[in-house]
N, C-alpha and C positions, 0 to 999 in steps of 0.2 A: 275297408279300403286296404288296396296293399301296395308297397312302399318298397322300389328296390334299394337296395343297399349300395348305390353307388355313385361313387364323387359326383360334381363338388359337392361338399359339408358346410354347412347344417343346408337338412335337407326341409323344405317348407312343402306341407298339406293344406291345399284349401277343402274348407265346407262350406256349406249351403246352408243358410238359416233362416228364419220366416222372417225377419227386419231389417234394413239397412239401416246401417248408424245407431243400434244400439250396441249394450255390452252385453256381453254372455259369460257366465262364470265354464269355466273345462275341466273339467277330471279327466287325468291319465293315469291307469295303472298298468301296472307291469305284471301279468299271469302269470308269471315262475315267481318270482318271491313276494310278488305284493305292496311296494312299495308303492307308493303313488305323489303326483303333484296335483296343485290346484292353482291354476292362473285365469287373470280376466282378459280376452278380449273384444277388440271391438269390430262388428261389421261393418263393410265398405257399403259404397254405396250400391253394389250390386247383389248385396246382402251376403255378401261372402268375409269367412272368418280365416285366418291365417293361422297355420300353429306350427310353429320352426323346433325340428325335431334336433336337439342339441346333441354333437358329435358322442355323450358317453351313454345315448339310446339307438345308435347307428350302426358301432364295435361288432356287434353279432345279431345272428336272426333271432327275433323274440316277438311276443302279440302283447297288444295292450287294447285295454278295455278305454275306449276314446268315447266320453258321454259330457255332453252341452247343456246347460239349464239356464233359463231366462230368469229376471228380478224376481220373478213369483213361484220361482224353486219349479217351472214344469220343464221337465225334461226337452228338449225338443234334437237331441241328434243320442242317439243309444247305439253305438256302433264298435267292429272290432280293427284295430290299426294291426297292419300286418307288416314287419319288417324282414325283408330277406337278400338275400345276395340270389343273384341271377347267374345262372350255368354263361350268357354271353351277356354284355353289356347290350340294350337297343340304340344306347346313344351311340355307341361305335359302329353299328350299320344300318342306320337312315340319320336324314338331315331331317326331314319336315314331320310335324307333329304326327299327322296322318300314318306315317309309315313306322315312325317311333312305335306309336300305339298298336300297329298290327304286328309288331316284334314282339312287343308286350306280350299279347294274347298267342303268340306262337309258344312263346318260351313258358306258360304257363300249362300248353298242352307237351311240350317237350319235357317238362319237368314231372306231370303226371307219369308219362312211360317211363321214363330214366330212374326213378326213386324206388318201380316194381323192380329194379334190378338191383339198385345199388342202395336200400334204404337211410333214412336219414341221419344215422351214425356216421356216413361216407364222406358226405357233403359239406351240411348246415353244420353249422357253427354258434348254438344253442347254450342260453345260460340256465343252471340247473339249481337247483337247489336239494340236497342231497341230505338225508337224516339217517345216523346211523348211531348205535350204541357201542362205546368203546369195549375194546379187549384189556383194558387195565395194563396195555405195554405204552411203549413209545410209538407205535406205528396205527395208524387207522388204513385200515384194509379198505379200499374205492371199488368194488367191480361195475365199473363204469369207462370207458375210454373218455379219457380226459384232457386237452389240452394244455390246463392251467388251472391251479387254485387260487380263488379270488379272497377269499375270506374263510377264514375257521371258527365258528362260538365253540363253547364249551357251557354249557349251563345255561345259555342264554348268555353270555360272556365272550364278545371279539378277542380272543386269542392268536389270529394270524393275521396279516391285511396286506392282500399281495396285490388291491387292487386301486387303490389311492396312493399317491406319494406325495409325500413334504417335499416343500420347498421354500429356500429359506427367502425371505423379507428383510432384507436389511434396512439400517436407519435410512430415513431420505424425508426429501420433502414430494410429499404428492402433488399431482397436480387436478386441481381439482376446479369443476366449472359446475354450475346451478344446477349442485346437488348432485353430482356424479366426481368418482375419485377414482384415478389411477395409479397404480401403484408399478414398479418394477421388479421384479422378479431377479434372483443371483444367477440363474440359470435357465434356458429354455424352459416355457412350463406346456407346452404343447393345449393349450386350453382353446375354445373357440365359443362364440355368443352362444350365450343360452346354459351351457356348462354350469354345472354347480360348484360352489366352492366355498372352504372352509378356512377362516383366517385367526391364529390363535398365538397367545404371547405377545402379541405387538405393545405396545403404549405411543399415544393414548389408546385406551380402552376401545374408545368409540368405533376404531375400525375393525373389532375384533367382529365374529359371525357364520354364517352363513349367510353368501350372496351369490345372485344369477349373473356372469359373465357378459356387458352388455354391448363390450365392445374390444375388440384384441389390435390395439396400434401396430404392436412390433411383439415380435418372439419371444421379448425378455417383459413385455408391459401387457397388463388388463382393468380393464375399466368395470364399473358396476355401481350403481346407486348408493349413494350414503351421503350425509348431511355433517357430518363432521369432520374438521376442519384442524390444521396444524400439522406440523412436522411428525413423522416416525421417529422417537429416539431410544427407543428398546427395538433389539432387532426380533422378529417372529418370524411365525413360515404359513404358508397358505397350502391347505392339502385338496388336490384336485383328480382326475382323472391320468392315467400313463397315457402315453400317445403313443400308440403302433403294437398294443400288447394282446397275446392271446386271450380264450377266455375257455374257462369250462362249458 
């Protein structure tokens, strides 16, 4: 399947599965570094499965290996998700589905000619994963054109992180309803459903983690499942995705 890259966010993919109103377990992984999630959901009654592609898998063109398995581990969707940005938007030149999709299949044969000219260094906007062996100075030589470094290891060791930011948690009282807590945030945290996110130093304890964004009220507030209960009275910070940033 392939997936343009353009507003609004988060972007949702329906598939086709053999059962209505069952669950199906999903594997995505990400083919430049490998990373992967595993979530359940469930088919509608038209046997169809819903999977909302969360705004920090949208940021740049990238392929993910999108594979479905029913309770008895058989595979039933083995497939490649394809995200990219589009030379013209179709939603900006048709209104009805019908003509959307033939923009679609235009811009697909416009993209084939356009790339023998201008290959894909020009255009896409591709996350890499880069392995090089130091020169024992301070500078690491890239011969790569590069927009933006996201991340440095060193030995297997995160030594840089240009791509997650803190943000800080202050004390407060959440608000929280049957099993889901909302917290506020000191400052814009540009996060949206589905986003991953990291929440560390806080007391109690209990809200510390990693949780999936389940719902964003306001700019400064997000929501996301958890069972625990009581005020914030150590301030902490929650490290999430930048909003509006380049990428390698």
């Amino acid at each position: 399947m392939e997936v343009l890259r353009v507003p609004p966010y988060p972007i949702t993919t329906q598939w086709t599965v053999p059962a209505a109103n069952t669950a199906y377990s999903v594997y995505v992984e990400d083919l430049v570094d490998h990373s992967f999630e595993t979530t359940t959901l469930t088919s509608d009654a038209n046997k169809k499965i819903s999977y909302v592609l969360p705004k920090s898998k949208v940021q740049f063109d990238r392929d993910f290996l999108f594979r479905v398995t029913d309770s008895s581990g058989e595979i039933v969707i083995d497939d490649n998700l394809t995200v990219y940005r589009p030379y013209i938007n179709p939603n900006d030149l048709a209104t009805t589905a019908e003509e959307i999709a033939e923009y679609k299949s235009w811009e697909i044969i416009a993209r084939s000619i356009i790339d023998q000219y201008l290959g894909n260094a020009d255009f896409y906007n591709h996350k890499l994963v880069l392995i090089k062996e130091g020169q024992g100075g301070d500078y690491f030589p890239i011969w790569h054109p590069v927009n933006k470094v996201l991340k440095v290891y060193e030995n297997n060791m995160l030594v840089y992180n240009g791509e997650d930011v803190a943000i800080t948690l202050n004390t407060q009282t959440p608000t929280i309803s049957s099993g889901t807590v909302t917290l506020t945030t000191a400052t814009a945290h540009g996060f949206e459903v589905g986003d991953v996110v990291t929440i560390s130093a806080v007391i109690p304890t209990g809200y510390r983690g990693t949780f999936t964004v389940t719902a964003v009220p306001t700019t400064t507030s997000f929501s996301f499942a958890n069972s625990t209960t009581g005020n914030i009275t150590t301030a902490g910070i929650v490290t999430g995705k930048q909003i509006g940033r380049a990428h390698v």
